[in-house]
mmCIF file of the N, C-alpha and C atoms, coordinates in Angstrom:
data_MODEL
# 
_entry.id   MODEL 
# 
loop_
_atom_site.group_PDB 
_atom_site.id 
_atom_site.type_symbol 
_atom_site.label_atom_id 
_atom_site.label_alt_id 
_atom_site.label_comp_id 
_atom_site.label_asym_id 
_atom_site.label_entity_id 
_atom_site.label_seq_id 
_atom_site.pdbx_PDB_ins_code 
_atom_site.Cartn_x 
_atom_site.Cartn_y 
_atom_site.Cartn_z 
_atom_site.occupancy 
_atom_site.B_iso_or_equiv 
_atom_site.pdbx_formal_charge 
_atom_site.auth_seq_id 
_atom_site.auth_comp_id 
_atom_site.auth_asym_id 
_atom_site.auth_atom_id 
_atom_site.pdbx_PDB_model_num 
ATOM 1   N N  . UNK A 1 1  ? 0.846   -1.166  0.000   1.00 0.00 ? 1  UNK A N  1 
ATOM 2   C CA . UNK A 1 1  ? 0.000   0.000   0.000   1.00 0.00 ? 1  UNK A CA 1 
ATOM 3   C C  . UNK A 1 1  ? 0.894   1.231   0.000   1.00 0.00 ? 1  UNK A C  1 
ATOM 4   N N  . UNK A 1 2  ? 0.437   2.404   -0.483  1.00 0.00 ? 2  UNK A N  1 
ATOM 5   C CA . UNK A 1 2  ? 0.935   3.519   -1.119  1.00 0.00 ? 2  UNK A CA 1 
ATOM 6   C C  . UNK A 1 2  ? -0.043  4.712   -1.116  1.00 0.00 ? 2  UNK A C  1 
ATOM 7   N N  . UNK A 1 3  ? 0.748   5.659   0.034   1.00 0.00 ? 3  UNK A N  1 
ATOM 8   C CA . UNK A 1 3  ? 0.373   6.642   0.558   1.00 0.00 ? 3  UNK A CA 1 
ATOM 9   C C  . UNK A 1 3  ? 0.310   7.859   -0.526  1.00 0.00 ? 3  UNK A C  1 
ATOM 10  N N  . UNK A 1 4  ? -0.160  8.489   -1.407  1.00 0.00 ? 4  UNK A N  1 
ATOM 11  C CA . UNK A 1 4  ? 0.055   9.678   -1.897  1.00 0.00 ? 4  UNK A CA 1 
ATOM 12  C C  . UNK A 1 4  ? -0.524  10.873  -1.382  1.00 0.00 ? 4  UNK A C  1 
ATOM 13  N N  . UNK A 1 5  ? -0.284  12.104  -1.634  1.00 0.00 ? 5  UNK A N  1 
ATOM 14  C CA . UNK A 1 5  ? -1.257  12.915  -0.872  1.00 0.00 ? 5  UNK A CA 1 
ATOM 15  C C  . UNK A 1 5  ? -2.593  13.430  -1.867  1.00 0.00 ? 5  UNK A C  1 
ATOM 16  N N  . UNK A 1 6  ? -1.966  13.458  -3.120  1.00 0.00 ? 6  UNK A N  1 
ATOM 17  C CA . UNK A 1 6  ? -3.356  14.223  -3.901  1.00 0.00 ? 6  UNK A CA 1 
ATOM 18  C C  . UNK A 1 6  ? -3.862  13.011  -4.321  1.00 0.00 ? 6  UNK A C  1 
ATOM 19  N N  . UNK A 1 7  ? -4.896  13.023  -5.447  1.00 0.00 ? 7  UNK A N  1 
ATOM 20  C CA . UNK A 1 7  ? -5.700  12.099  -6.168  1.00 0.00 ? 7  UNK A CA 1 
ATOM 21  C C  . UNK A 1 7  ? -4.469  11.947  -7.681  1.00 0.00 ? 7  UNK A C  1 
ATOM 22  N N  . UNK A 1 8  ? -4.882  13.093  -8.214  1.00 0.00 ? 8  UNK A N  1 
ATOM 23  C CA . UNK A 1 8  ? -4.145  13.770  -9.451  1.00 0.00 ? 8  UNK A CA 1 
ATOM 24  C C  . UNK A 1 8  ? -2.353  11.906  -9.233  1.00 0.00 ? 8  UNK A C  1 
ATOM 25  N N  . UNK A 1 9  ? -1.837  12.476  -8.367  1.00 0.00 ? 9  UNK A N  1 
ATOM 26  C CA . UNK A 1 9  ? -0.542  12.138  -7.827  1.00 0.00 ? 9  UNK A CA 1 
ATOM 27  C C  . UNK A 1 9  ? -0.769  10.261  -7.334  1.00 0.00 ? 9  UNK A C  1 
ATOM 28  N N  . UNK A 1 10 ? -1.874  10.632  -6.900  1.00 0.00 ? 10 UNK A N  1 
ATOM 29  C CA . UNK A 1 10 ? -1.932  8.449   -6.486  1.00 0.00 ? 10 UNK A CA 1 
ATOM 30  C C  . UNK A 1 10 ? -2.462  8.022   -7.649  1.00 0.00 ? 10 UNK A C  1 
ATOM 31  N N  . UNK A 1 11 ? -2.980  8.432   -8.706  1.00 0.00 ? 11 UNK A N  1 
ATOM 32  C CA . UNK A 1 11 ? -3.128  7.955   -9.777  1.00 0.00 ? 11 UNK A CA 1 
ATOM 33  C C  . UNK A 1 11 ? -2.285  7.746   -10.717 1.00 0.00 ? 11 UNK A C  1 
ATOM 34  N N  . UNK A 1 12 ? -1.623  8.612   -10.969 1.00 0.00 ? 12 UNK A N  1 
ATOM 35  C CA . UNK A 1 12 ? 0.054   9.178   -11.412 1.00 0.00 ? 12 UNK A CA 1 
ATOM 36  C C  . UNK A 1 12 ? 1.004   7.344   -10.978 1.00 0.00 ? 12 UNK A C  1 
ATOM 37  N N  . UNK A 1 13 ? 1.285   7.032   -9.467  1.00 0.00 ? 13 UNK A N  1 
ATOM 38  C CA . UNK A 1 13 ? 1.578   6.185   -9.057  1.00 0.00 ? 13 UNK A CA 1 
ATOM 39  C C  . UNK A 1 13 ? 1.444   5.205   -9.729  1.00 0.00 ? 13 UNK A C  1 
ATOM 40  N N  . UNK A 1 14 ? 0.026   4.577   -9.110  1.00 0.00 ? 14 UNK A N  1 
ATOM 41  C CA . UNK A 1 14 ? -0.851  3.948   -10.072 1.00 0.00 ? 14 UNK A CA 1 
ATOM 42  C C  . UNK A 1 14 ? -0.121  3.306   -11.605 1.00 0.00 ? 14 UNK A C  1 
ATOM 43  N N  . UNK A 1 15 ? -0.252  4.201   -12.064 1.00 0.00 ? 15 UNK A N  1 
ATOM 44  C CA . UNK A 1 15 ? 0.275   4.246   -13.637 1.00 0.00 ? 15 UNK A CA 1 
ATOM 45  C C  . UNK A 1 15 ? 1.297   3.904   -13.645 1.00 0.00 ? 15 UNK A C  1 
ATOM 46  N N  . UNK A 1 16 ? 2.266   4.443   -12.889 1.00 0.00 ? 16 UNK A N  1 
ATOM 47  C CA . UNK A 1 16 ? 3.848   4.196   -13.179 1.00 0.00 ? 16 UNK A CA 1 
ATOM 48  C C  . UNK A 1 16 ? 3.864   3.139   -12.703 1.00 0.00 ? 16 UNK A C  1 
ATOM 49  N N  . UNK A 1 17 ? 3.320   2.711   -11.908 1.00 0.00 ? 17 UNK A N  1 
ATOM 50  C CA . UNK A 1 17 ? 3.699   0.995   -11.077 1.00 0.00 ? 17 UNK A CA 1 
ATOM 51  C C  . UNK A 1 17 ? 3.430   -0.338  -12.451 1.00 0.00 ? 17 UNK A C  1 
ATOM 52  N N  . UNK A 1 18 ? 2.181   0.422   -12.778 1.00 0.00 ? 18 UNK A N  1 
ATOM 53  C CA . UNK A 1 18 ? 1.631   -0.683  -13.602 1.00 0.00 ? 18 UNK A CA 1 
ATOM 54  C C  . UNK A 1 18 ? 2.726   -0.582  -14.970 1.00 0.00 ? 18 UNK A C  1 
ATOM 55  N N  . UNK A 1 19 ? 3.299   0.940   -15.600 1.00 0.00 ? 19 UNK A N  1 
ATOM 56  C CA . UNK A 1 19 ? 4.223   0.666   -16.704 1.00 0.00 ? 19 UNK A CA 1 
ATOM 57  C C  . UNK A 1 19 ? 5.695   -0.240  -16.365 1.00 0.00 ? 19 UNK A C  1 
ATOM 58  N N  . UNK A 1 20 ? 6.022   0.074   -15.232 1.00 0.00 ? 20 UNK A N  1 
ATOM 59  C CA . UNK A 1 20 ? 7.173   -0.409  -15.084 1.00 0.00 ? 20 UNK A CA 1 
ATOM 60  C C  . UNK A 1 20 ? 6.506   -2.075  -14.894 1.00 0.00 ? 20 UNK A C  1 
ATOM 61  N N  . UNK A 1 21 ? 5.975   -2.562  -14.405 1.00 0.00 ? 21 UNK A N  1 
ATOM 62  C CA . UNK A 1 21 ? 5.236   -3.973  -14.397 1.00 0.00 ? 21 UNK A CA 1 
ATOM 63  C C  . UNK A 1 21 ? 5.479   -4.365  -15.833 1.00 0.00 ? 21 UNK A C  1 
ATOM 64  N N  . UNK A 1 22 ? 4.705   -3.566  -16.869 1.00 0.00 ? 22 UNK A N  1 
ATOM 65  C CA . UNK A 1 22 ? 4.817   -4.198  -18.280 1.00 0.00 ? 22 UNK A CA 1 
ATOM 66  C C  . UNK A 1 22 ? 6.313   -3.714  -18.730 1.00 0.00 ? 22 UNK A C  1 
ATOM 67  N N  . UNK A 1 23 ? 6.959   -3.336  -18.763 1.00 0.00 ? 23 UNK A N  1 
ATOM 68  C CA . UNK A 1 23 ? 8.337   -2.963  -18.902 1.00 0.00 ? 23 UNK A CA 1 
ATOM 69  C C  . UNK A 1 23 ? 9.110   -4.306  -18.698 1.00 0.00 ? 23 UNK A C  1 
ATOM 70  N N  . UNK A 1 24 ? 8.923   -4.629  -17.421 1.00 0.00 ? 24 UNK A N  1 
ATOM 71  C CA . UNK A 1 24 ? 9.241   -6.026  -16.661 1.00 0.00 ? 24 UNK A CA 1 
ATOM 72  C C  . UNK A 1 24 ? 8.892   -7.144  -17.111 1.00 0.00 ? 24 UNK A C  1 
ATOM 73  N N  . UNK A 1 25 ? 8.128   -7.224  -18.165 1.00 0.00 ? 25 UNK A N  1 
ATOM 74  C CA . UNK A 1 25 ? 6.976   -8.516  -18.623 1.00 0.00 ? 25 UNK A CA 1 
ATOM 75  C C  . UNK A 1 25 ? 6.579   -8.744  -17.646 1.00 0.00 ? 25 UNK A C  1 
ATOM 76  N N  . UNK A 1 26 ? 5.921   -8.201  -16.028 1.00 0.00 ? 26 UNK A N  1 
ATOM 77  C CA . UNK A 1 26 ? 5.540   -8.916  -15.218 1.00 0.00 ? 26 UNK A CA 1 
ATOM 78  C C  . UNK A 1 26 ? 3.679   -8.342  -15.609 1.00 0.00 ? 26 UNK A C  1 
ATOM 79  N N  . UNK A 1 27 ? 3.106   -7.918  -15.835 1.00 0.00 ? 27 UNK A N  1 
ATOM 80  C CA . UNK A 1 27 ? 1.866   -6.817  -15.657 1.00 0.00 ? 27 UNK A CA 1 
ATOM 81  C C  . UNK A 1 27 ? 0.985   -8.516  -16.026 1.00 0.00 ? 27 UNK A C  1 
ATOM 82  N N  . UNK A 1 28 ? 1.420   -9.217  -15.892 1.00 0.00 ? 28 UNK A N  1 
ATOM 83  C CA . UNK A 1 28 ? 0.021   -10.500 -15.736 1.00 0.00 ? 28 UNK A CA 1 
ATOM 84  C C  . UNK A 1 28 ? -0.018  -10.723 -14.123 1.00 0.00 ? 28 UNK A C  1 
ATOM 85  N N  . UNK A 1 29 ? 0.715   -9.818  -13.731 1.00 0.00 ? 29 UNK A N  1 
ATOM 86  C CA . UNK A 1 29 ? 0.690   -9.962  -11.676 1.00 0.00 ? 29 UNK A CA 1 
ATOM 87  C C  . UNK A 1 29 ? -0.597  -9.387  -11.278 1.00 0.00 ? 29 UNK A C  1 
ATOM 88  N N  . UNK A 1 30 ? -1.023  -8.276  -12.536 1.00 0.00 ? 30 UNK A N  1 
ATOM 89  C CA . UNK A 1 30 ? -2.217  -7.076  -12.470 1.00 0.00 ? 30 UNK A CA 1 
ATOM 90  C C  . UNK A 1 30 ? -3.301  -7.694  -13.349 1.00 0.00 ? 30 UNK A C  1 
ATOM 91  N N  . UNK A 1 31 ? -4.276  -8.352  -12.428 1.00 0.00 ? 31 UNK A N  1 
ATOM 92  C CA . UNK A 1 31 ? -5.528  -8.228  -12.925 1.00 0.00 ? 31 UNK A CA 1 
ATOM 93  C C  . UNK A 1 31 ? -6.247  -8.241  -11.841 1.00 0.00 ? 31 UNK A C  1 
ATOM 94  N N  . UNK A 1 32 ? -7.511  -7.390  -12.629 1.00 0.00 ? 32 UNK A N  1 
ATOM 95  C CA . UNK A 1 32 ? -8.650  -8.041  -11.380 1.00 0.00 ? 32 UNK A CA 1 
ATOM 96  C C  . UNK A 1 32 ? -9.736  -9.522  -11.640 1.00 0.00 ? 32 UNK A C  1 
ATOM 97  N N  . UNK A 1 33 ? -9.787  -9.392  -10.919 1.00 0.00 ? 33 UNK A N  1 
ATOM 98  C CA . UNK A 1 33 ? -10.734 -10.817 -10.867 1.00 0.00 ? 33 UNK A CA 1 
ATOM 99  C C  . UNK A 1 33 ? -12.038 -10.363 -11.367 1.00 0.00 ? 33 UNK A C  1 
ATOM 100 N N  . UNK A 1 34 ? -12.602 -11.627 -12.176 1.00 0.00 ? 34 UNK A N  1 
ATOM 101 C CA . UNK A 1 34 ? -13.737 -11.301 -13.048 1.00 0.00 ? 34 UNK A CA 1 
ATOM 102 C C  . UNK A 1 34 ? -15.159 -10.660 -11.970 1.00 0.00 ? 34 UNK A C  1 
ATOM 103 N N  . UNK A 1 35 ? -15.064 -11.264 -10.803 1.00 0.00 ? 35 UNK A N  1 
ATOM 104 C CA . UNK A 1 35 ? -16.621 -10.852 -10.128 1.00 0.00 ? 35 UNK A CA 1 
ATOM 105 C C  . UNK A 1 35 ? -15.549 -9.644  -9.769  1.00 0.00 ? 35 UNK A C  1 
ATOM 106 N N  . UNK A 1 36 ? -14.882 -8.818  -9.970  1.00 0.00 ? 36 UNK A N  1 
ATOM 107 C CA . UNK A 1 36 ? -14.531 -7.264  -9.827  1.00 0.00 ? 36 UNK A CA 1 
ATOM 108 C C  . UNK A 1 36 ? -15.314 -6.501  -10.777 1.00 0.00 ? 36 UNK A C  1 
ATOM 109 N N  . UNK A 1 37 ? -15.481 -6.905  -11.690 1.00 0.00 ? 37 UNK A N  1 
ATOM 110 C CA . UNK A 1 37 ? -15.598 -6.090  -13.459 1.00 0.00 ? 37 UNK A CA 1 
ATOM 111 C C  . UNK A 1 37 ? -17.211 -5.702  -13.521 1.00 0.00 ? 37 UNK A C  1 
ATOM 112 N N  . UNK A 1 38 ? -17.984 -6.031  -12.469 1.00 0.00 ? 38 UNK A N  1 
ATOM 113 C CA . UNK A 1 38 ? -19.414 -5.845  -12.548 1.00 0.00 ? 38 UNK A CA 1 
ATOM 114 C C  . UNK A 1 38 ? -18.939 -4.042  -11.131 1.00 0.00 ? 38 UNK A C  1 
ATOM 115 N N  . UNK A 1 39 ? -18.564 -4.269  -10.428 1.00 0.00 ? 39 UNK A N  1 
ATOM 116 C CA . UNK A 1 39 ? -18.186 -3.190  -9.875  1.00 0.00 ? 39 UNK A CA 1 
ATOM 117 C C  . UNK A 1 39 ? -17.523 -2.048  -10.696 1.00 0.00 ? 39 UNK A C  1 
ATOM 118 N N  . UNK A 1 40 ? -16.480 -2.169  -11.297 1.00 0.00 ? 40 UNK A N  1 
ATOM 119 C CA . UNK A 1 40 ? -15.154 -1.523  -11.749 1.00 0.00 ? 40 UNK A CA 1 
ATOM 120 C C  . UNK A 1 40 ? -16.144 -0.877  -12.970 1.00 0.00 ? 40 UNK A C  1 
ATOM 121 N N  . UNK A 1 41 ? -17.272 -1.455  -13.867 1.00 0.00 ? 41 UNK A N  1 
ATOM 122 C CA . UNK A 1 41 ? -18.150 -0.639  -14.714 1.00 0.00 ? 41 UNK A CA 1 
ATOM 123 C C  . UNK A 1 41 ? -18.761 0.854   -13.970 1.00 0.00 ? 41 UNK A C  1 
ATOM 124 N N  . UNK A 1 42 ? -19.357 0.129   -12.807 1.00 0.00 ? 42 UNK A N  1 
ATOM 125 C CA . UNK A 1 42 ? -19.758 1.329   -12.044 1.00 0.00 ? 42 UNK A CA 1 
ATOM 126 C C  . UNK A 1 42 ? -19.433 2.351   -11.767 1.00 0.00 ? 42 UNK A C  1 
ATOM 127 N N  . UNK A 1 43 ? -17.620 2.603   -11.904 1.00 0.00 ? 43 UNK A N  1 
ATOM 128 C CA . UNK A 1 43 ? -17.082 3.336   -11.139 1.00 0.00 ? 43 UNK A CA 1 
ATOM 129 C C  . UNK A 1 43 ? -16.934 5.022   -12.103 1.00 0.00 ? 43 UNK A C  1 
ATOM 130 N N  . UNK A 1 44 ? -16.973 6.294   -11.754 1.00 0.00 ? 44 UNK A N  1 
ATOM 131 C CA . UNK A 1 44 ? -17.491 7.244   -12.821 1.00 0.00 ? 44 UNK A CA 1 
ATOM 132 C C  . UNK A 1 44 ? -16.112 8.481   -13.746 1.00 0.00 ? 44 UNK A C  1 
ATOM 133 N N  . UNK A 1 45 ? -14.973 7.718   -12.671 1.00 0.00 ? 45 UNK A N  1 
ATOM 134 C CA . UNK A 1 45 ? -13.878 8.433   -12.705 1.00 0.00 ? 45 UNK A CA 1 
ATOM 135 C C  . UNK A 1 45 ? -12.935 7.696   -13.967 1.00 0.00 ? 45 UNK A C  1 
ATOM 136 N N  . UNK A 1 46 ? -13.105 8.110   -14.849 1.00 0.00 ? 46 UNK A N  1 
ATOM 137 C CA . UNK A 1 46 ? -12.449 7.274   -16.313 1.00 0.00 ? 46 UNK A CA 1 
ATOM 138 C C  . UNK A 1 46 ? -11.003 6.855   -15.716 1.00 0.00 ? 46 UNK A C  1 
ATOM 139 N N  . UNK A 1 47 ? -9.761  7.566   -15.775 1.00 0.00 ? 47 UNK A N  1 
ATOM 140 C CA . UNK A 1 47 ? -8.901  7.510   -15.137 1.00 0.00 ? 47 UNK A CA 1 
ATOM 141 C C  . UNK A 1 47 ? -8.674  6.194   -14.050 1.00 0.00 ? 47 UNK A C  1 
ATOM 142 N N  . UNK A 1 48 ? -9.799  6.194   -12.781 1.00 0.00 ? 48 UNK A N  1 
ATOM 143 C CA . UNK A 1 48 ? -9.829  5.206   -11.862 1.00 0.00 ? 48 UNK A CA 1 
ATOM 144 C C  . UNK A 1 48 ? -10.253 3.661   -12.347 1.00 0.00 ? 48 UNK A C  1 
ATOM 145 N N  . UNK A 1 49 ? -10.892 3.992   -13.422 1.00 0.00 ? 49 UNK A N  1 
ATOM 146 C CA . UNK A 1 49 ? -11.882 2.687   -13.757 1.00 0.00 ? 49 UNK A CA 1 
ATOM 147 C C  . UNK A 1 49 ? -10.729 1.945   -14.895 1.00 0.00 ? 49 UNK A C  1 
ATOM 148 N N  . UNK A 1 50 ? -9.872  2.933   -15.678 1.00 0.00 ? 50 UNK A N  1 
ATOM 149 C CA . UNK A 1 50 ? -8.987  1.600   -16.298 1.00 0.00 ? 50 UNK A CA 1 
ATOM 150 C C  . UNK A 1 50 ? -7.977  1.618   -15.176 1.00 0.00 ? 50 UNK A C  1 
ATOM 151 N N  . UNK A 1 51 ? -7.053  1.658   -13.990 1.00 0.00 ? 51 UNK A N  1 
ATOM 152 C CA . UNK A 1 51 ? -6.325  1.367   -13.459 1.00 0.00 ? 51 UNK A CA 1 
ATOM 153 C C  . UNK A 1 51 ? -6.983  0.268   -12.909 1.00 0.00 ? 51 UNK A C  1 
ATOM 154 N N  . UNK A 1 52 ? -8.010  0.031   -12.315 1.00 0.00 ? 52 UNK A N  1 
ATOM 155 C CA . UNK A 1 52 ? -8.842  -0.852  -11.927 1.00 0.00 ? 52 UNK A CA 1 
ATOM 156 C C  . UNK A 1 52 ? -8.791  -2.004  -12.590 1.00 0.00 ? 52 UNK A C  1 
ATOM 157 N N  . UNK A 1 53 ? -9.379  -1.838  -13.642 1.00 0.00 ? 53 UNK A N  1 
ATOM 158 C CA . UNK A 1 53 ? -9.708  -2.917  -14.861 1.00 0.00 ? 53 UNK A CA 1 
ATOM 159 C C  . UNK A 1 53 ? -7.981  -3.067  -15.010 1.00 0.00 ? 53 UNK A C  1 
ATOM 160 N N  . UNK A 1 54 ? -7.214  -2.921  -14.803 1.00 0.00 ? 54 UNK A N  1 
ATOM 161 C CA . UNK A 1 54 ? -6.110  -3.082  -15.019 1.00 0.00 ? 54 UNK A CA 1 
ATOM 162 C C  . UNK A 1 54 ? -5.040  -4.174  -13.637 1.00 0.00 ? 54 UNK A C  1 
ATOM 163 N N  . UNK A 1 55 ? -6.271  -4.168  -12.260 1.00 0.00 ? 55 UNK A N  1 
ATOM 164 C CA . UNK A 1 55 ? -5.644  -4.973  -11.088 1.00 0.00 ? 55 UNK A CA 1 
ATOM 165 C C  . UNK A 1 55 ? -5.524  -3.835  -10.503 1.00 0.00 ? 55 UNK A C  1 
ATOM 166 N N  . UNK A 1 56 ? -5.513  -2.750  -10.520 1.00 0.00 ? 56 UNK A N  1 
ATOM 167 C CA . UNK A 1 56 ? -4.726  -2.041  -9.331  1.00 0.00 ? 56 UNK A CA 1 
ATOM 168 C C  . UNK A 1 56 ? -5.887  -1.177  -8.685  1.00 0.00 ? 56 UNK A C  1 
ATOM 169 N N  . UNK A 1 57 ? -6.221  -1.043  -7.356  1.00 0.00 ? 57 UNK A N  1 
ATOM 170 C CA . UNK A 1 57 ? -7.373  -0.217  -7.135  1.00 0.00 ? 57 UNK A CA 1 
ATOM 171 C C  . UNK A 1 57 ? -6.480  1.251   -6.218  1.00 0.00 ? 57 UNK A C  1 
ATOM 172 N N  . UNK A 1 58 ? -6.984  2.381   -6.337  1.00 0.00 ? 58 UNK A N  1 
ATOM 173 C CA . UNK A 1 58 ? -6.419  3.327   -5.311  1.00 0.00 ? 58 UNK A CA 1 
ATOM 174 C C  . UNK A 1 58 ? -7.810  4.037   -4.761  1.00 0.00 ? 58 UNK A C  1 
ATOM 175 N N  . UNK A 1 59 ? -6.797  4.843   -3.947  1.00 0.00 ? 59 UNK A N  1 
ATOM 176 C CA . UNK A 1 59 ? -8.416  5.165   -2.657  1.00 0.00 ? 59 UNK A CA 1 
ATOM 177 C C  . UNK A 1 59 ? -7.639  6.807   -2.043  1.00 0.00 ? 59 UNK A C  1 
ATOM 178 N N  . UNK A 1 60 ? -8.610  7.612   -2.553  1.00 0.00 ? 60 UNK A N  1 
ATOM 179 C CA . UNK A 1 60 ? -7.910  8.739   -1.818  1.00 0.00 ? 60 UNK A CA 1 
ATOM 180 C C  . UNK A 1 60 ? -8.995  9.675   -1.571  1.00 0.00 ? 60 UNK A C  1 
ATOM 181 N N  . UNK A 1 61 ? -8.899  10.654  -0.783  1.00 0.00 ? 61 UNK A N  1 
ATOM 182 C CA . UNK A 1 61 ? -10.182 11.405  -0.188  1.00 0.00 ? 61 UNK A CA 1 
ATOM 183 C C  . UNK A 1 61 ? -10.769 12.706  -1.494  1.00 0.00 ? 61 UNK A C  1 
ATOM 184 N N  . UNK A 1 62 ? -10.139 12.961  -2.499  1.00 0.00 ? 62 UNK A N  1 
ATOM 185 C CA . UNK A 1 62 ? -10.410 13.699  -3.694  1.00 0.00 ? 62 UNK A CA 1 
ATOM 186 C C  . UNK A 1 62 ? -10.852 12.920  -4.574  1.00 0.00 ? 62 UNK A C  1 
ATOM 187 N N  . UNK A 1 63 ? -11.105 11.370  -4.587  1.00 0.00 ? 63 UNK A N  1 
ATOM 188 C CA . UNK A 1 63 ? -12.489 10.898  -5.260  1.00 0.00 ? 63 UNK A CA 1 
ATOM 189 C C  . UNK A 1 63 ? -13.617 11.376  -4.580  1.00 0.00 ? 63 UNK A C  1 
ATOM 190 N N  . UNK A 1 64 ? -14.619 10.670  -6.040  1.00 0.00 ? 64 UNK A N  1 
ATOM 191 C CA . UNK A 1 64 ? -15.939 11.003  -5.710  1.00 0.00 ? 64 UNK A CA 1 
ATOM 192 C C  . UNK A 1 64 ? -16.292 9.806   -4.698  1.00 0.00 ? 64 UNK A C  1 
ATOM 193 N N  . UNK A 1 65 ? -17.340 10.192  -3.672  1.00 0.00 ? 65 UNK A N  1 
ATOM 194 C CA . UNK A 1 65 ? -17.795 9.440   -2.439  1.00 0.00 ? 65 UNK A CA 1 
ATOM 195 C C  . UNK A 1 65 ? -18.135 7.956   -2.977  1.00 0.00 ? 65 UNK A C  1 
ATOM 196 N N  . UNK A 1 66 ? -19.268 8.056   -4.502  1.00 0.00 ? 66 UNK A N  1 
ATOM 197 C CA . UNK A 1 66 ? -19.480 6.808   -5.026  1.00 0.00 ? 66 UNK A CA 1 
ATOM 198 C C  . UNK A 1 66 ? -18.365 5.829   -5.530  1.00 0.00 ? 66 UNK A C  1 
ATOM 199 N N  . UNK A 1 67 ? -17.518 6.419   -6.001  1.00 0.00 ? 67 UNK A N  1 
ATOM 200 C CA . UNK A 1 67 ? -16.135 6.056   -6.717  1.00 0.00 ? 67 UNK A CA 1 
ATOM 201 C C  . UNK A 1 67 ? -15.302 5.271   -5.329  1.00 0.00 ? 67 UNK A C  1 
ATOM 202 N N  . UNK A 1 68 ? -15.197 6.170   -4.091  1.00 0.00 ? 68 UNK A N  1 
ATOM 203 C CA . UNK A 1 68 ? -14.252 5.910   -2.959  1.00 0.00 ? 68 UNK A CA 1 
ATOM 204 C C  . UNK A 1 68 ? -15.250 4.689   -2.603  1.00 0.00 ? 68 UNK A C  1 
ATOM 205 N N  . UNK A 1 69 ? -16.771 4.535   -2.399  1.00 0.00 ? 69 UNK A N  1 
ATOM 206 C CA . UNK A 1 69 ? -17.503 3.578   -1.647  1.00 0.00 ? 69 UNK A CA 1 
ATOM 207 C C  . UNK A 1 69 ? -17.143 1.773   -2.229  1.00 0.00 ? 69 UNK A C  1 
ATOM 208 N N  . UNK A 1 70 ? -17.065 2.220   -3.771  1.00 0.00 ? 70 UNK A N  1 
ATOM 209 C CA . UNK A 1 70 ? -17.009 1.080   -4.494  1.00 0.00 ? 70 UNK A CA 1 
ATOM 210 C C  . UNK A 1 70 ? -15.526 0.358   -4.527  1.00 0.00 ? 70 UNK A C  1 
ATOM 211 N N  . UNK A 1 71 ? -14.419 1.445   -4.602  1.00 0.00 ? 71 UNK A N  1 
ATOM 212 C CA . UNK A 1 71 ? -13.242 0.722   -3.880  1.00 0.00 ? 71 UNK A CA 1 
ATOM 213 C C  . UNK A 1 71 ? -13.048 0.206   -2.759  1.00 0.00 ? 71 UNK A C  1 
ATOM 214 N N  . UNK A 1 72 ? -14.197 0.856   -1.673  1.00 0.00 ? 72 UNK A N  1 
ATOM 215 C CA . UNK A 1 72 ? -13.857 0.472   -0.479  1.00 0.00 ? 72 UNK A CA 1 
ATOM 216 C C  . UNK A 1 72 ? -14.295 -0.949  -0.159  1.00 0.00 ? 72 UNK A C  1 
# 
């Protein structure tokens, strides 16, 4: 787990974790699990919803409440 302070910035993270993963040939470490993908549709923040769909979820207080509920 990975503390950032903004949204903008843990998403940023996010991203870089997952490029350097495929960089690595490792990014088959990152998925989510299929009963995730009925959630991860829901979610309204474009940005959040492919890191998601991608394995990686983040959680920070500058999402939206629905967005933060559904990660939570």
């Amino acid at each position: 787990m990975i503390f950032v302070h903004s949204r903008k910035e843990t998403l940023n993270t996010a991203q870089i974790l997952l490029k350097i993963a495929k960089e690595k040939d490792e990014d088959h470490f990152f998925k989510s699990p299929d009963s995730a993908y009925k959630i991860i549709e829901k979610l309204k923040y474009g940005p959040l919803k492919e890191v998601c769909q991608r394995g990686v979820g983040i959680h920070n207080a500058g999402l939206l409440r629905k967005d933060r509920s559904l990660i939570e």
